[in-house]
N, C-alpha and C positions, 0 to 999 in steps of 0.2 A: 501203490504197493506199501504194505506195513513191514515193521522187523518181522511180523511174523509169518512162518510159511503158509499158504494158502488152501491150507490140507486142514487147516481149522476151520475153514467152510465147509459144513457138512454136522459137524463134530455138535454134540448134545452135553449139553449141563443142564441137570436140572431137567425141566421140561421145552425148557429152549434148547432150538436146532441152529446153528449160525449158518444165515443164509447169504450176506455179504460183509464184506472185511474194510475199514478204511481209518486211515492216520486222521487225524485232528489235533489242533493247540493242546486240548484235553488231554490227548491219548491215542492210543488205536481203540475205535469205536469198533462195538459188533452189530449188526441188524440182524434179529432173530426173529425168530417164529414160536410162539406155544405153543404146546401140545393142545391149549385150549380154540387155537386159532387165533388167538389176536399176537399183532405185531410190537414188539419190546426192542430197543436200542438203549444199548448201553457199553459201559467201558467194558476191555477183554478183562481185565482184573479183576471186576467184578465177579465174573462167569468162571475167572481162572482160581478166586479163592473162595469160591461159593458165597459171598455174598451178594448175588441176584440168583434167584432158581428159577425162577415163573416172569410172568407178565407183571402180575399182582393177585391173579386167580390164586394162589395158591395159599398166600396170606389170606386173602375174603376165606380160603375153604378154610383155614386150620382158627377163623373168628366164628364158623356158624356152631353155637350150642349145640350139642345134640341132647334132644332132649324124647329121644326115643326111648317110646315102653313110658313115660310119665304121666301122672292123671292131670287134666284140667276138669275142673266139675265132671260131668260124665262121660268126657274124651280124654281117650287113651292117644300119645302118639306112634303112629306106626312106624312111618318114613319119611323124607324129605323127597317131596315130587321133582325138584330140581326149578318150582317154577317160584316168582317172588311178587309181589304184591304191596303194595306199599312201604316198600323200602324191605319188609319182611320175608323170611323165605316161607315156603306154606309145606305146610305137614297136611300129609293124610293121616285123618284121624277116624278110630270108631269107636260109634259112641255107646251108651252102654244098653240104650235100645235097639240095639243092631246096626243101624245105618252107618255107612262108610261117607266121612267128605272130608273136601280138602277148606285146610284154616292157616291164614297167616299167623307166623307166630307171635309175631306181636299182639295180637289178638288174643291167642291163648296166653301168654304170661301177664297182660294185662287185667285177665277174667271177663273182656268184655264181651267172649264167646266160652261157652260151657258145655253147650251140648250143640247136634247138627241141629238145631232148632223144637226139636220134640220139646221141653223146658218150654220157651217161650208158648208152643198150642197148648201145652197144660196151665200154665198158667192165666193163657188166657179162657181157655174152659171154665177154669177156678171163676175167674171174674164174672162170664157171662152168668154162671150159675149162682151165683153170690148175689148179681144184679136182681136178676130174676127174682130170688126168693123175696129180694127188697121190695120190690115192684107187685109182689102177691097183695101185699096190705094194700096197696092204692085202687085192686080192681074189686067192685061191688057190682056185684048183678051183671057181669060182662063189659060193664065202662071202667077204663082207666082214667081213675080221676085225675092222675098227674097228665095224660095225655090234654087234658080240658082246658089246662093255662100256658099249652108248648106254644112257641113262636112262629113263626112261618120261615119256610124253609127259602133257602136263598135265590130259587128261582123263579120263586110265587112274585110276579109282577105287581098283584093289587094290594099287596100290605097287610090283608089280612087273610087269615087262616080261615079255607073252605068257599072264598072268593076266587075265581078265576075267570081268564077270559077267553069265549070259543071261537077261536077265526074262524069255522066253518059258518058260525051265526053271526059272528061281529057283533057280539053279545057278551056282557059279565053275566054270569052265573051264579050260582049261592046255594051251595050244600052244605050238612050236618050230619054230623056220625052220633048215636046214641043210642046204648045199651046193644051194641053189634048190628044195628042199622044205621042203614043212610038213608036220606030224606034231601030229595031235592027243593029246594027252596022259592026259586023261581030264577027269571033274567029281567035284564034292562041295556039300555044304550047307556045308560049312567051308572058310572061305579057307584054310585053312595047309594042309588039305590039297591043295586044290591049286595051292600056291606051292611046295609041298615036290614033288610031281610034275617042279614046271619048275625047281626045283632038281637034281632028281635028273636030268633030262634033261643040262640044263648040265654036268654035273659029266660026266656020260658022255659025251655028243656032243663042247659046246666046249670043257671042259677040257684031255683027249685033243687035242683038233684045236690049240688054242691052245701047249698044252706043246710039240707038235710043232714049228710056225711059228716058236717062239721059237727055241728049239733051232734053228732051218735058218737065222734069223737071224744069229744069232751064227757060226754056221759061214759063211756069205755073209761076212762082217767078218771072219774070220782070215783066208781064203781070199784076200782082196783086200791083206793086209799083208805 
C-alpha cells in the first residue's frame, strides 16, 4: 500500500488510466494503460505534475509532419492512412491524373516518388518511341540490319544465333531469318555442322546484304557534304 489513497486506481491523466498502484526505492510507481493500448509504468509525480501523458504515442503523434494538401510532383497529400512503411507513415495521395494511392512519406519528401506511377509509363512510352524512330534507319527492305550482329540469347544452348537443338529429333538445326523470311537450313547429329550451315547462310544472305548497306552508307555521307 502507498501514502496514496487507492481511489487513484482508475483516475486518467493524460491518456493514461492507472490501473495498479505500488511503493518502490524510487517512489510510488503507477501501472497504466493508454488510451492507445499499450502498457506505461511510471512515477505518480510524473502523471501528478503532467510530465508523462501517454505511453510515448503521443510524442510519435505531435513528431508526424503533416504535410496535408502539399504537392510532391503530381501528388497532392490527402491524409495519413494511419499505416507506416519503412519507418515512414504513408499518405494517401492523388495524383494529378486522377488515380488515388497510398505513399510513404519519405518517399514523397525525398522525390523518389512523384506521381502513382503514370510519370514512369510516360516516360517509358517516351523511350519506346524514341527507340523505335532510331531503329527506322537500320530497317531496309524489311531487315533489321542491327538485328544481323545481335548475340544469342541466354538460353540458346549452341552458341550461336539460329542454331538450336530438337529433342524430339535429337538433332541441331539451323535456321535464318531474311528480309521477313525464315529459311530452314538443314540438321545434323553434329553441332558444327550445323553452325557451319548458318555460317554459310550469313556469309551468302547477310554478308552480301550488309556489304551492300554499308556501301550506300557511306555514299548517303559524301552525298550530303
Amino acid at each position: 500500500m502507498t501514502r496514496y489513497d487507492n481511489k487513484i486506481i482508475g483516475q486518467k491523466f493524460g491518456l493514461l488510466t492507472v490501473v495498479e498502484l505500488y511503493n518502490t526505492d524510487k517512489g510510488d510507481m503507477c501501472k497504466c494503460i493508454c488510451d492507445c493500448g499499450n502498457e506505461k509504468i511510471t512515477l505518480f509525480n510524473n502523471l501528478k505534475y503532467s510530465k508523462v501523458k501517454s505511453c510515448g504515442c503521443l510524442r510519435s503523434k505531435s513528431q508526424i509532419k503533416d504535410i496535408t494538401g502539399q504537392r510532391f510532383g503530381r501528388l497532392i497529400a490527402i491524409k495519413r492512412t494511419g499505416k507506416k512503411k519503412n519507418n515512414s507513415q504513408v499518405w494517401e495521395c492523388k495524383c494529378d491524373c486522377g488515380n488515388v494511392c497510398e505513399v510513404p512519406s519519405g518517399y514523397l519528401n525525398s522525390g523518389g516518388t512523384k506521381s502513382c506511377g503514370c510519370l514512369l509509363r510516360e516516360s517509358g512510352s517516351r523511350a519506346i518511341k524514341k527507340a523505335i524512330e532510331i531503329r527506322k534507319g537500320y530497317y531496309i527492305d524489311g531487315t533489321d540490319v542491327y538485328q544481323l550482329s545481335r548475340k544469342c540469347r541466354p538460353n540458346n544452348t549452341s552458341g550461336v544465333v539460329g542454331v538450336y537443338y530438337d529433342k524430339s529429333t535429337k538433332r541441331w538445326k539451323a535456321r535464318i531469318g531474311f528480309k521477313k523470311k525464315q529459311y530452314y537450313l538443314g540438321s545434323s547429329k553434329d553441332i558444327n555442322v550445323a553452325i557451319k550451315l548458318r555460317k554459310d547462310a550469313e556469309e551468302s544472305l547477310h554478308g552480301k546484304f550488309l556489304d551492300w548497306y554499308y556501301k550506300q552508307k557511306e555514299f548517303e555521307k559524301k552525298d550530303k557534304l
